[in-house]
C-alpha positions as MATLAB code, in Angstrom:
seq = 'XXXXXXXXXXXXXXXXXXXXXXXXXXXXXXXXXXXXXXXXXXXXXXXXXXXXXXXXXXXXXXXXXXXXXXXXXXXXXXXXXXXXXXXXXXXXXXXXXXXXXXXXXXXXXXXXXXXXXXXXXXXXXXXXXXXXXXXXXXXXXXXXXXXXXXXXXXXXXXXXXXXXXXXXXXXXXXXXXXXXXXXXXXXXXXXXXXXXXXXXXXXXXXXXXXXXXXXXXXXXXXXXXXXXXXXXXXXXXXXXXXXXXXXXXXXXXXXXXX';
ca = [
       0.000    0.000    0.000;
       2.642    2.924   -1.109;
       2.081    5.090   -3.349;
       5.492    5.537   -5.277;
       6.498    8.732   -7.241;
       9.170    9.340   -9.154;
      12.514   10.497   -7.039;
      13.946   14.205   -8.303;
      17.684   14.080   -7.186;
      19.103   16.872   -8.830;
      19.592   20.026   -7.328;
      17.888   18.161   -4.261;
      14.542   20.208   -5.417;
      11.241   18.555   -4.937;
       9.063   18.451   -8.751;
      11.821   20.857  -10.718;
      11.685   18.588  -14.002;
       8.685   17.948  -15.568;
       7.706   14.327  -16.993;
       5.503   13.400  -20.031;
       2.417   13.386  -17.331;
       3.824   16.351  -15.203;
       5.450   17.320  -12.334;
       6.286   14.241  -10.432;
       6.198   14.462   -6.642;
       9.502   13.641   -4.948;
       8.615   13.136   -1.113;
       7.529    9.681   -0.274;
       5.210    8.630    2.750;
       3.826    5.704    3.675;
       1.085    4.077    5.507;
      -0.130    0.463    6.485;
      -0.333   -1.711    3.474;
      -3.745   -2.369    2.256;
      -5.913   -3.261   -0.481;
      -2.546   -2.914   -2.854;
      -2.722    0.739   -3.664;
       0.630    2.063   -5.526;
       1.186    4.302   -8.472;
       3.201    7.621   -9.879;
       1.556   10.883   -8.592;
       1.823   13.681  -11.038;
       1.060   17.314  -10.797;
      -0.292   17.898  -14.310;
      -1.052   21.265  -14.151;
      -2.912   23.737  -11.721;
      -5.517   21.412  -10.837;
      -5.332   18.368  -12.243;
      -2.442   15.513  -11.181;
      -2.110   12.062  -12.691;
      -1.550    8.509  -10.857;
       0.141    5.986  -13.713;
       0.261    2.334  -13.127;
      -2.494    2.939  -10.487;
      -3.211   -0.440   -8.946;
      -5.986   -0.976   -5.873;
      -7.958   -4.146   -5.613;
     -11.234   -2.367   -4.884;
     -11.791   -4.658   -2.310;
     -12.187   -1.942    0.477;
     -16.794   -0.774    0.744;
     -15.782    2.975    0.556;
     -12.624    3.828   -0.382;
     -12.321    7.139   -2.835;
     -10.011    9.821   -3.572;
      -9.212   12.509   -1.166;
      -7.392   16.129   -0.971;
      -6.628   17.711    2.225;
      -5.901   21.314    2.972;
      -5.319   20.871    6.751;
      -3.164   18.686    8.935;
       0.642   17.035    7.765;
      -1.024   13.741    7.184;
      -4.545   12.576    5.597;
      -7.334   12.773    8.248;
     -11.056   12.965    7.844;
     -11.211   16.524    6.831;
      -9.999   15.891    3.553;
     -12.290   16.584    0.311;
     -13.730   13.591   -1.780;
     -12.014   13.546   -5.186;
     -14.524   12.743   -8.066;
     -12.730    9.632  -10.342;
     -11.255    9.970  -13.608;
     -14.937    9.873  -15.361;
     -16.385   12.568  -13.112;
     -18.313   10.066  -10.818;
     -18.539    9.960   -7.376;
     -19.121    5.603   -6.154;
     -16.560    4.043   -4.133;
     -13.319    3.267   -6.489;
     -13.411   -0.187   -8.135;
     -10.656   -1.996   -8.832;
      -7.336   -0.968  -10.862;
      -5.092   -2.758  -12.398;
      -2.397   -0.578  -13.502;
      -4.672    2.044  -15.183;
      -3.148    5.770  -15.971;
      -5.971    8.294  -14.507;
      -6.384   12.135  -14.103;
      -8.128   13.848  -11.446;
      -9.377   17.208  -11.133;
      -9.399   19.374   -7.537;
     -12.496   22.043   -7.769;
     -11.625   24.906   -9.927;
     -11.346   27.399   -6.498;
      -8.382   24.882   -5.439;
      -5.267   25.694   -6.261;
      -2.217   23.393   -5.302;
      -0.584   25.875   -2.541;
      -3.978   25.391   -0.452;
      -3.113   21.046   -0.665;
      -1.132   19.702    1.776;
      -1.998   15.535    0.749;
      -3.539   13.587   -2.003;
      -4.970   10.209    0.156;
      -6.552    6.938   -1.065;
      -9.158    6.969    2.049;
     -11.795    4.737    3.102;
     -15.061    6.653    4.811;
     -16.669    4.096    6.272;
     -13.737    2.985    8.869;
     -11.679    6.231    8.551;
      -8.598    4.632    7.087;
      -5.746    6.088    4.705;
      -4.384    3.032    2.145;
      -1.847    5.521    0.962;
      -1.256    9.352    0.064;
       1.563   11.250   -1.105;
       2.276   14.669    0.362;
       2.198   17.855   -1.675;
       5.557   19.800   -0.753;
       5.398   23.793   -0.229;
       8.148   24.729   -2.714;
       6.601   22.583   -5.742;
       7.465   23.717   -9.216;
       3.956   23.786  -11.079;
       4.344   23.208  -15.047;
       4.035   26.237  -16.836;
       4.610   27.012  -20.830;
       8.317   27.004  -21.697;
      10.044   29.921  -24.171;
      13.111   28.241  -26.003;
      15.265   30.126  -28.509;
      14.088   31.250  -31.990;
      14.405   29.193  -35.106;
      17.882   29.043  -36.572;
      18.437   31.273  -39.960;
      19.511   28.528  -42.186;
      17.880   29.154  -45.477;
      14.875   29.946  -47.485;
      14.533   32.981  -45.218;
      13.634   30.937  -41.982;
      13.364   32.512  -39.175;
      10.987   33.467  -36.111;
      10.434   35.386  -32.778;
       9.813   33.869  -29.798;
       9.094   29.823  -29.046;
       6.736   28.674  -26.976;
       6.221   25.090  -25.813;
       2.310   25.411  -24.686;
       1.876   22.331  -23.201;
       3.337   18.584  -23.816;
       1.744   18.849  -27.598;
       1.282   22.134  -28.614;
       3.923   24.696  -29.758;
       3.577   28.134  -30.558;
       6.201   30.099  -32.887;
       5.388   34.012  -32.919;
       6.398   35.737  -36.431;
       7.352   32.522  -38.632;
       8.773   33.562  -41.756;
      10.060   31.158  -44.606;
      10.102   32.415  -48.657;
       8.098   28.734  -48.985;
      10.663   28.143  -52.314;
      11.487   24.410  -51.135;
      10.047   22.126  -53.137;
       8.880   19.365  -50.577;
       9.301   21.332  -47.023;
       7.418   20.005  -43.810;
       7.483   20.370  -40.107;
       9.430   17.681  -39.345;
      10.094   16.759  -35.943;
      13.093   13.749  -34.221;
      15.675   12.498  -32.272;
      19.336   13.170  -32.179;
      21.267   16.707  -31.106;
      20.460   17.927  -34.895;
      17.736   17.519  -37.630;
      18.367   14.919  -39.824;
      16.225   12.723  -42.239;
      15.466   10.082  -39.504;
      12.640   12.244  -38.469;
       8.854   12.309  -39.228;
       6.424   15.010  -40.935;
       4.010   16.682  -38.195;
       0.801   18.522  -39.626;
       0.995   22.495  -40.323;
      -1.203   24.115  -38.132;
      -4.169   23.313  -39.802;
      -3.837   20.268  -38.937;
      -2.558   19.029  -43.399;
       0.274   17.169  -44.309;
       0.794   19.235  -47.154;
       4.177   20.887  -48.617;
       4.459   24.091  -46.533;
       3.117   27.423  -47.477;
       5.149   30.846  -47.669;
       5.000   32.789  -44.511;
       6.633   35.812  -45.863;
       4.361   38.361  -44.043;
       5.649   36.286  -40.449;
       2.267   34.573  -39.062;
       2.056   33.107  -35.276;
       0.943   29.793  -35.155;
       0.383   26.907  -33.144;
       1.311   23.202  -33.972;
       0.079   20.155  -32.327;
       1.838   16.819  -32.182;
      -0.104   13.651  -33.228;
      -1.869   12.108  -30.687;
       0.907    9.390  -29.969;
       4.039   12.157  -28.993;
       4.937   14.273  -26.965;
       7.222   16.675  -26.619;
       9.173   14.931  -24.402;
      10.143   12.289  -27.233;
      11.614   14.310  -29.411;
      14.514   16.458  -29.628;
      14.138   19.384  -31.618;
      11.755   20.874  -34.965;
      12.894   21.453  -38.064;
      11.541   23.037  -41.569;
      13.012   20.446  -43.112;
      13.084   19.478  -47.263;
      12.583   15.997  -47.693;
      13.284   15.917  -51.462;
      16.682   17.354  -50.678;
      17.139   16.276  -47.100;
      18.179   19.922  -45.748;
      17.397   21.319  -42.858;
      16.288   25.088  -43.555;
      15.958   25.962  -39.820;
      14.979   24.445  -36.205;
      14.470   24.949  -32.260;
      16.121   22.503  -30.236;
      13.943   21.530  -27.447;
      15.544   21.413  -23.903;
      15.565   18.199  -21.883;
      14.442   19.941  -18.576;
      10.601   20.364  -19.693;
       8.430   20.705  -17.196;
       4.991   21.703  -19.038;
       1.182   21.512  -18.358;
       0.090   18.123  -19.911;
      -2.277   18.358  -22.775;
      -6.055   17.830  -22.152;
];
């Protein structure tokens, strides 16, 4: 019965990185082992955090999800959590299921002190993570302009909006390539072994001229995120030249997309 989150070494700073789901919680506590509970906690963004590889055997009559804003451990004056469908009934049983969770929209995560899998009917916690004071809520993340390569690319600020959505203020590109895409991969430089994103209209067509500069927002397919890949590129796939890119930092810690 422990709910286990993801341990955040560096710098010795509880949830600086972020994580495909997140902010993952560093501090660890424990109580009696029951019913099986254990997952990742998230903080997803300003109220919503995610448990992965949530596991509970839903054997408990009344156990649900709880937040707390008083008191250093779970007690009964926490607040019952609806479930990742918006009902309200006793949790059934998981088996390794990713969820997300909402807090009311008046909660903010400074007013939490403890998330708590907690039984009403006997007044038992089956495990909780704490929520630490100095935690590092994901936020957009401004990265350095596009690279000037050629075919006039170049842009104004970077935005990473979330974990699939980018936006790039005052693109400009002469649109002369013959075969040019967003184009998105691993690696610590463009390169052909990378894969066409849609514009942001959503096509898969040869890329337009944005000679007057245009702000727009892209959006990853619905299996990536940004924290697979390593940088975007306008990239020719005809020729296999790169015409400009951002290189997207490792550190990321921004809201996940909903």
């Amino acid at each position: 019965m422990m709910i286990l989150v993801t341990s955040l070494l560096a710098l010795g700073i509880q949830g600086c990185f972020g994580d495909r789901y997140g902010t993952p919680l560093d501090n660890l506590a424990l109580s009696k082992k029951q019913y099986e509970v254990q997952g990742k906690v998230y903080i997803s963004n300003e109220i919503q955090f995610t448990v992965e590889n949530f596991h509970y055997n839903g054997n408990a009559p009344a156990a649900y999800f709880y937040y707390g804003t008083e008191g250093e451990m779970p007690n009964s004056n926490g607040v019952r959590i609806a479930d990742e469908n918006g009902g309200l009934k006793p949790l059934g049983e998981y088996q390794g299921k990713t969820i997300t969770l909402t807090l009311p929209s008046n909660v903010g995560w400074k007013r939490v002190k403890w998330i708590s899998v907690w039984c009403d009917q006997f007044n038992i916690d089956f495990g909780h993570v704490l929520i630490p004071n100095n935690l590092v809520l994901p936020a957009p993340r401004v990265i350095l302009p596009f690279t000037k390569l050629q075919h006039g690319v170049r842009s104004d600020t970077v935005t990473i909006l979330d974990t699939t959505r980018i936006q790039i203020e005052n693109l400009h590109y002469d649109g002369m390539g013959p075969t040019a895409f967003f184009w998105v991969g691993f690696g610590e430089s463009p390169s052909k072994r990378g894969k066409i994103i849609p514009d942001e209209n959503g096509k898969f067509s040869p890329l337009k001229p944005y000679t007057d500069g245009q702000t727009i927002t892209l959006t990853l397919p619905s299996h990536m995120t940004f924290h697979d890949i390593n940088w975007l590129s306008i990239w020719c796939t005809k020729f296999q030249i790169n015409f400009g890119h951002v290189i997207l930092p490792k550190d990321l810690n921004v809201p996940r997309y909903e």
